[in-house]
N, CA, C and O atoms as CSV, one atom per row, in Angstrom:
chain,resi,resn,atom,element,x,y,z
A,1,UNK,N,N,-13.137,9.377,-38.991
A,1,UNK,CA,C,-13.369,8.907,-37.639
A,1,UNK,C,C,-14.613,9.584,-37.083
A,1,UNK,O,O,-14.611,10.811,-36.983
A,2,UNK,N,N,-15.836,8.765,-36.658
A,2,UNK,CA,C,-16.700,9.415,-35.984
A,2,UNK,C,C,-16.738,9.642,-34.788
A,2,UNK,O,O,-16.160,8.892,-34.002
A,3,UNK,N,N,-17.302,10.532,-34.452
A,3,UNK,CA,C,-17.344,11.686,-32.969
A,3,UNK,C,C,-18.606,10.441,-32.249
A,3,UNK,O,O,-19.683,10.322,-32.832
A,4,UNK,N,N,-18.384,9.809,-31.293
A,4,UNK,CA,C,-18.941,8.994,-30.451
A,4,UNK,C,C,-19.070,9.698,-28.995
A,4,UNK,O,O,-18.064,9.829,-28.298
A,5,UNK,N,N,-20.364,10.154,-28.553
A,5,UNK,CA,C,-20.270,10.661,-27.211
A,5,UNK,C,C,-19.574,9.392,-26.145
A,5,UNK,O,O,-19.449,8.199,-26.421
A,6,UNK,N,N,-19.218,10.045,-24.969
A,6,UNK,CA,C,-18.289,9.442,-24.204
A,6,UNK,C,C,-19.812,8.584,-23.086
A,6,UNK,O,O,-20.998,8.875,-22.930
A,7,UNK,N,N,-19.122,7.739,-22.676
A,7,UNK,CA,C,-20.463,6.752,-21.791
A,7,UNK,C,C,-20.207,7.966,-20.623
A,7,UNK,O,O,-19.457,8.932,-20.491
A,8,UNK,N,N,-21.252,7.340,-19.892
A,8,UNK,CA,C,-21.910,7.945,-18.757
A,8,UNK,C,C,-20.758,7.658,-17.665
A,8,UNK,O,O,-20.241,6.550,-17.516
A,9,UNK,N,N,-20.483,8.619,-17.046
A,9,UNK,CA,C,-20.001,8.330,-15.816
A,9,UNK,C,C,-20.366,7.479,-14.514
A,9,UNK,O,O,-21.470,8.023,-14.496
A,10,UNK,N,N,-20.403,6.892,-13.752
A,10,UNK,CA,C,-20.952,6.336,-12.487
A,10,UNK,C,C,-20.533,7.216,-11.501
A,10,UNK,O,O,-19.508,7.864,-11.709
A,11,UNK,N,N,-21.310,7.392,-10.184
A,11,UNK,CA,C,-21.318,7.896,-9.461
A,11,UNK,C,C,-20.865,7.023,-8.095
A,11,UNK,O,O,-21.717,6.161,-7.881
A,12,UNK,N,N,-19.970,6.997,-7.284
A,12,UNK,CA,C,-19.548,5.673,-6.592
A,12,UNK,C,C,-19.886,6.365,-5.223
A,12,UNK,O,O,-19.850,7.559,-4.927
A,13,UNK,N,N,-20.301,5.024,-4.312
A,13,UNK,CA,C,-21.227,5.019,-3.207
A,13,UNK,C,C,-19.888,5.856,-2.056
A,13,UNK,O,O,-18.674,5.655,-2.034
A,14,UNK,N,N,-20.633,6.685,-1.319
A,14,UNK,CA,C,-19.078,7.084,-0.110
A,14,UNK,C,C,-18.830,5.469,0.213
A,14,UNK,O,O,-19.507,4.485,-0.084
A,15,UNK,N,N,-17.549,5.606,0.963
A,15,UNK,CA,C,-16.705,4.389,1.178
A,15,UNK,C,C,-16.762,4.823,2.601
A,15,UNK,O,O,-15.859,5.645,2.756
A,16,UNK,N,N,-17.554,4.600,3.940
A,16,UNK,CA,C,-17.134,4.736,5.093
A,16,UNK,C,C,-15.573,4.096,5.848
A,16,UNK,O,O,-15.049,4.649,6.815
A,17,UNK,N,N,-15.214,3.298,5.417
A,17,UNK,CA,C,-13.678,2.951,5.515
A,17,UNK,C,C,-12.883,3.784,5.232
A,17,UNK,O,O,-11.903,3.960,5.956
A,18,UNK,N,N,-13.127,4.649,3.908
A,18,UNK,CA,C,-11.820,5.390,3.880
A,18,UNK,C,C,-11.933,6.501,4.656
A,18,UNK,O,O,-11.015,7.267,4.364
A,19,UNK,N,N,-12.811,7.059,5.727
A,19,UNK,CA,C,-12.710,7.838,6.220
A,19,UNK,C,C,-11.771,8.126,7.054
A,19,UNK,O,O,-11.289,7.053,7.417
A,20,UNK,N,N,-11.017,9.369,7.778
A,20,UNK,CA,C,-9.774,9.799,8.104
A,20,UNK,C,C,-10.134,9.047,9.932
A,20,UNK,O,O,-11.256,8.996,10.436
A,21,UNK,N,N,-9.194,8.693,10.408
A,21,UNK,CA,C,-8.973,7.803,11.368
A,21,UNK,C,C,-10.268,6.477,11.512
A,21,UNK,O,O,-10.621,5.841,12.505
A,22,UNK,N,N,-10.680,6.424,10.272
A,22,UNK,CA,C,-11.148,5.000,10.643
A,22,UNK,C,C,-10.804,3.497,10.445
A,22,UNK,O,O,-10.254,3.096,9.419
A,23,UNK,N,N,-11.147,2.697,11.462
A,23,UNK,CA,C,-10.760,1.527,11.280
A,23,UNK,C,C,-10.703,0.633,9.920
A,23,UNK,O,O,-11.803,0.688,9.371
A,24,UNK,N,N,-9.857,-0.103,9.261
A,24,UNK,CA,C,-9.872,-0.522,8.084
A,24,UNK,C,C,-10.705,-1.750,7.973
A,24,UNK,O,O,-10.798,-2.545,8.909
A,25,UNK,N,N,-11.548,-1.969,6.388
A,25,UNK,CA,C,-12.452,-2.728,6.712
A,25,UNK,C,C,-12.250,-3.943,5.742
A,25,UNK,O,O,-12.467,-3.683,4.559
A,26,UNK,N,N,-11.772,-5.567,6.119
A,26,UNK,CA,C,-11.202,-6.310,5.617
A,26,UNK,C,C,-12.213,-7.517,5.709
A,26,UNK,O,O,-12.579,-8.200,6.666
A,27,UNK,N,N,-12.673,-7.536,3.768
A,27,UNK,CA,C,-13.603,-8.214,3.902
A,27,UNK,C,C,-13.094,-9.634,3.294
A,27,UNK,O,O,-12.141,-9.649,2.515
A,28,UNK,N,N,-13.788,-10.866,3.692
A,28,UNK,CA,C,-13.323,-12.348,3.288
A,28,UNK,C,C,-13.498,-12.376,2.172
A,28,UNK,O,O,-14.590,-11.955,1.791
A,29,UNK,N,N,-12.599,-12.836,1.227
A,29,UNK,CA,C,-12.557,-13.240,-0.403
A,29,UNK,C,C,-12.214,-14.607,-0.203
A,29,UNK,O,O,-11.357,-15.067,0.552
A,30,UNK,N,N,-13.159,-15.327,-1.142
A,30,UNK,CA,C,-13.190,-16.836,-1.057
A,30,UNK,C,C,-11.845,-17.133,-1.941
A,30,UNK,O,O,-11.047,-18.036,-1.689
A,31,UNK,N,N,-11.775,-16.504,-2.676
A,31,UNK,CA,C,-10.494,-16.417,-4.055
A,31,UNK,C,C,-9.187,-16.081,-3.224
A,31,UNK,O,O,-8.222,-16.712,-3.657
A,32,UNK,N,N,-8.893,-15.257,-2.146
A,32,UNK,CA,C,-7.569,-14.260,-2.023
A,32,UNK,C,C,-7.691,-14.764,-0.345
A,32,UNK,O,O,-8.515,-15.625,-0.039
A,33,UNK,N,N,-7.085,-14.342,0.346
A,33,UNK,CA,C,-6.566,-14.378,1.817
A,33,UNK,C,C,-6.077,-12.593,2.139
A,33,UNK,O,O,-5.240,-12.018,1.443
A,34,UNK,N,N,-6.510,-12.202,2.843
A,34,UNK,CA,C,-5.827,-10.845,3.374
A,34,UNK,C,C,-4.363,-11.014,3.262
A,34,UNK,O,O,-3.739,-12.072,3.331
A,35,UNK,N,N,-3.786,-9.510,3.032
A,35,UNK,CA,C,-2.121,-9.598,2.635
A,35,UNK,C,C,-1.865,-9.025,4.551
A,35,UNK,O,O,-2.245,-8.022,5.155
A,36,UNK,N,N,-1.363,-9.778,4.812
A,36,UNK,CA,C,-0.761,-9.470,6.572
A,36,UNK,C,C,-0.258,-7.943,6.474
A,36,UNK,O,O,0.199,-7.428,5.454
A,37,UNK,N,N,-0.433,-7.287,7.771
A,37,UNK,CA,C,0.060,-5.790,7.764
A,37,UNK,C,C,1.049,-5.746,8.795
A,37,UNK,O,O,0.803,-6.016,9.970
A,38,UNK,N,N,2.229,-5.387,8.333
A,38,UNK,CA,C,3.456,-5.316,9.244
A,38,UNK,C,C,3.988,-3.806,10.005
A,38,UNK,O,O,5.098,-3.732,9.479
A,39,UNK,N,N,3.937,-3.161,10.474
A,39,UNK,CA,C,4.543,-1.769,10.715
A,39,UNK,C,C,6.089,-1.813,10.264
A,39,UNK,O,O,6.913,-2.705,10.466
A,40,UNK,N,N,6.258,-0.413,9.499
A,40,UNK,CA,C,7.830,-0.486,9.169
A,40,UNK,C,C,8.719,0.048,10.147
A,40,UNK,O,O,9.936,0.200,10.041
A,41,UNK,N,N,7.668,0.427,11.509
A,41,UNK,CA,C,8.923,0.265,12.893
A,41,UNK,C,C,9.001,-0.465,13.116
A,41,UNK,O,O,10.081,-0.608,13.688
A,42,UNK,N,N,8.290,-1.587,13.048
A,42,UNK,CA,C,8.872,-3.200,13.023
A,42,UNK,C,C,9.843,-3.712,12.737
A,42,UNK,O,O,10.612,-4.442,13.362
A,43,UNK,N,N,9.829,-3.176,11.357
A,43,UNK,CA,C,11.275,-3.391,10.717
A,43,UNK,C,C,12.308,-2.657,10.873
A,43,UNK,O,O,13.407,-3.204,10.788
A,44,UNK,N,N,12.221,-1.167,11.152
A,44,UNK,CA,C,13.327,-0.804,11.066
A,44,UNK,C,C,14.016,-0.042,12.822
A,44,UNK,O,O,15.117,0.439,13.088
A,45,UNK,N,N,12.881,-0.229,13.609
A,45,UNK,CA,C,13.196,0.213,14.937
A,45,UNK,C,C,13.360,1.406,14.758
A,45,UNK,O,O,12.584,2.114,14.117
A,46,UNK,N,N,15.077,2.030,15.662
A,46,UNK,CA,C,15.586,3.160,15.524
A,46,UNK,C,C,15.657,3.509,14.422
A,46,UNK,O,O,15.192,4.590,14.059
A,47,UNK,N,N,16.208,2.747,13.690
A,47,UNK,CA,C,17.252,2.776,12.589
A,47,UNK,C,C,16.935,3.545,11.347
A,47,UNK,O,O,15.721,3.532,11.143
A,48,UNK,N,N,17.485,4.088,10.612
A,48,UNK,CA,C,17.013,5.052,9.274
A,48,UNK,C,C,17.006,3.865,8.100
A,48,UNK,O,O,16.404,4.180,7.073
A,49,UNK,N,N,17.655,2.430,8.136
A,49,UNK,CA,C,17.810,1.796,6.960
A,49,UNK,C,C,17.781,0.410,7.541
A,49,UNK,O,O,18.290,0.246,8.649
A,50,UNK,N,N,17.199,-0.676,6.862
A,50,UNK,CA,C,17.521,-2.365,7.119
A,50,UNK,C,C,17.927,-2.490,5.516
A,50,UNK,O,O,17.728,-1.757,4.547
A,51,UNK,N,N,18.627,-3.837,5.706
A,51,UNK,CA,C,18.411,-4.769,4.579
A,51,UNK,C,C,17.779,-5.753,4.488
A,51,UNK,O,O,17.742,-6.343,5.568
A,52,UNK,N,N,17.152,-6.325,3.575
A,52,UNK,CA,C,16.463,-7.046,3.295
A,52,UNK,C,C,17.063,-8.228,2.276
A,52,UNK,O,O,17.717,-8.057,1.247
A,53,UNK,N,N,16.686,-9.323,2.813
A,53,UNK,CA,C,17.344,-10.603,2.086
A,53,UNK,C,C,16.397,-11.474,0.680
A,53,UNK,O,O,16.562,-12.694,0.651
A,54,UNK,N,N,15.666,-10.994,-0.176
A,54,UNK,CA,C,15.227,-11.775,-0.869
A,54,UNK,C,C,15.163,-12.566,-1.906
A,54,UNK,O,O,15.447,-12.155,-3.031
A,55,UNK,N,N,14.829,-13.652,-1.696
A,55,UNK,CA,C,15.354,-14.810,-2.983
A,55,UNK,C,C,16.740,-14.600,-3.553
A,55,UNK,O,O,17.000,-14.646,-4.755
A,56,UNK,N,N,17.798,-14.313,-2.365
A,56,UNK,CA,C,19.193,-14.263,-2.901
A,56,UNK,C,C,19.691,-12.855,-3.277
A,56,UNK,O,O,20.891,-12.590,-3.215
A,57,UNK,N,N,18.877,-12.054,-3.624
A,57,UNK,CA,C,19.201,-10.763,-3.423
A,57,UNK,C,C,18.974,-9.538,-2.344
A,57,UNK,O,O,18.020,-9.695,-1.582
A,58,UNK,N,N,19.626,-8.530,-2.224
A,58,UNK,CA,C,19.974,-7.781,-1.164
A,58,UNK,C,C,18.968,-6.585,-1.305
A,58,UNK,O,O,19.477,-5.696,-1.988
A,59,UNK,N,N,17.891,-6.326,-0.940
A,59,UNK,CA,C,17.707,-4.975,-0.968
A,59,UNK,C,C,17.632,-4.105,0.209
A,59,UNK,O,O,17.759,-4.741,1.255
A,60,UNK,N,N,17.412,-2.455,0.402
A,60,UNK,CA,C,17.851,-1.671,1.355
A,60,UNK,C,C,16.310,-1.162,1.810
A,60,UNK,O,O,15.700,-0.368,1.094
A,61,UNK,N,N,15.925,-1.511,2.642
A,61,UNK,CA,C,14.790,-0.335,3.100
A,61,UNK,C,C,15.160,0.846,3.597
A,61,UNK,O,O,15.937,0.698,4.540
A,62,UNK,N,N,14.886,2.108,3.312
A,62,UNK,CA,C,15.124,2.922,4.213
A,62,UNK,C,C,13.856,4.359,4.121
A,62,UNK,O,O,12.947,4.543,3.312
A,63,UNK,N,N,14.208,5.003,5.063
A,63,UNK,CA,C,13.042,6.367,5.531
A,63,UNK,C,C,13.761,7.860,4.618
A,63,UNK,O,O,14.804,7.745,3.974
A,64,UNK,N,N,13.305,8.651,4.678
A,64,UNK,CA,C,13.662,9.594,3.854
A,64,UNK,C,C,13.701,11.025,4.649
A,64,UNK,O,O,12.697,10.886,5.347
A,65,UNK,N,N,14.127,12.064,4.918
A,65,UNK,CA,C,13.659,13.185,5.497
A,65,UNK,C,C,12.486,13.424,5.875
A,65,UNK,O,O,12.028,13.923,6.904
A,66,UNK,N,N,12.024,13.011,4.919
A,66,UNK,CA,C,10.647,13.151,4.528
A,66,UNK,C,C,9.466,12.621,4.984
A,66,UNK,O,O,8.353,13.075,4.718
A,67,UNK,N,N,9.744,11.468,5.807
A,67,UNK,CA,C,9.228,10.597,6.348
A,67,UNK,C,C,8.762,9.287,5.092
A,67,UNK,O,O,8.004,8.375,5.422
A,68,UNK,N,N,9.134,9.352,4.184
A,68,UNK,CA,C,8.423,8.410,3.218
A,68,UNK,C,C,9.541,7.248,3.181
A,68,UNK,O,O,10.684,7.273,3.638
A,69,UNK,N,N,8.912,6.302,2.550
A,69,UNK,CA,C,9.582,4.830,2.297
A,69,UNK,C,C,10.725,4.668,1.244
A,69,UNK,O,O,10.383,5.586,0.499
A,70,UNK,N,N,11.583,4.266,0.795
A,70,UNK,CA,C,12.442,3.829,0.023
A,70,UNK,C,C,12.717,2.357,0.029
A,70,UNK,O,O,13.332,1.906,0.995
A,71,UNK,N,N,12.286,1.448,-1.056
A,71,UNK,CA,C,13.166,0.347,-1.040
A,71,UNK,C,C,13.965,0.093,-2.451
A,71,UNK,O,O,13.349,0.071,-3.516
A,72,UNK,N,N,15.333,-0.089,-2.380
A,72,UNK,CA,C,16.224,0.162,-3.497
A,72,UNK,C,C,17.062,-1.627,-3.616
A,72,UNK,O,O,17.061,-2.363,-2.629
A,73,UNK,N,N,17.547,-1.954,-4.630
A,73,UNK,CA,C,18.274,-3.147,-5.136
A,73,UNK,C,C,19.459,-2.912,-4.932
A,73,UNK,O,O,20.316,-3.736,-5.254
């Protein structure tokens, strides 16, 4: 097996979008449509858990101590 140096790395341009409290930047794709953004206090209000109804099956959203997401079958 020969020893092949590895390609060159690229160097990628800063992304002013991802910067920390900035506005998100959603550009038109002739191919795709933006995926809608919902808040999950939307969904879940007070509440620590919803269910969710899809295509006939049941799943559970819920929050964690932790503040992080869970969705389970």
């Amino acid at each position: 097996m020969a020893n092949r140096p590895l390609p060159a790395l690229r160097t990628l341009a800063p992304m002013p979008e991802l910067r920390a409290g900035a506005a998100p930047v959603v550009r038109p794709d002739s191919s795709a449509q933006a995926t809608p953004l919902v808040q999950a206090s939307t969904l879940l209000g007070t509440r620590q858990s919803v269910d969710i109804e899809y295509k006939g099956q049941r799943y559970r959203l819920q929050t964690t101590k932790a503040g992080k997401l869970i969705l389970t079958k």
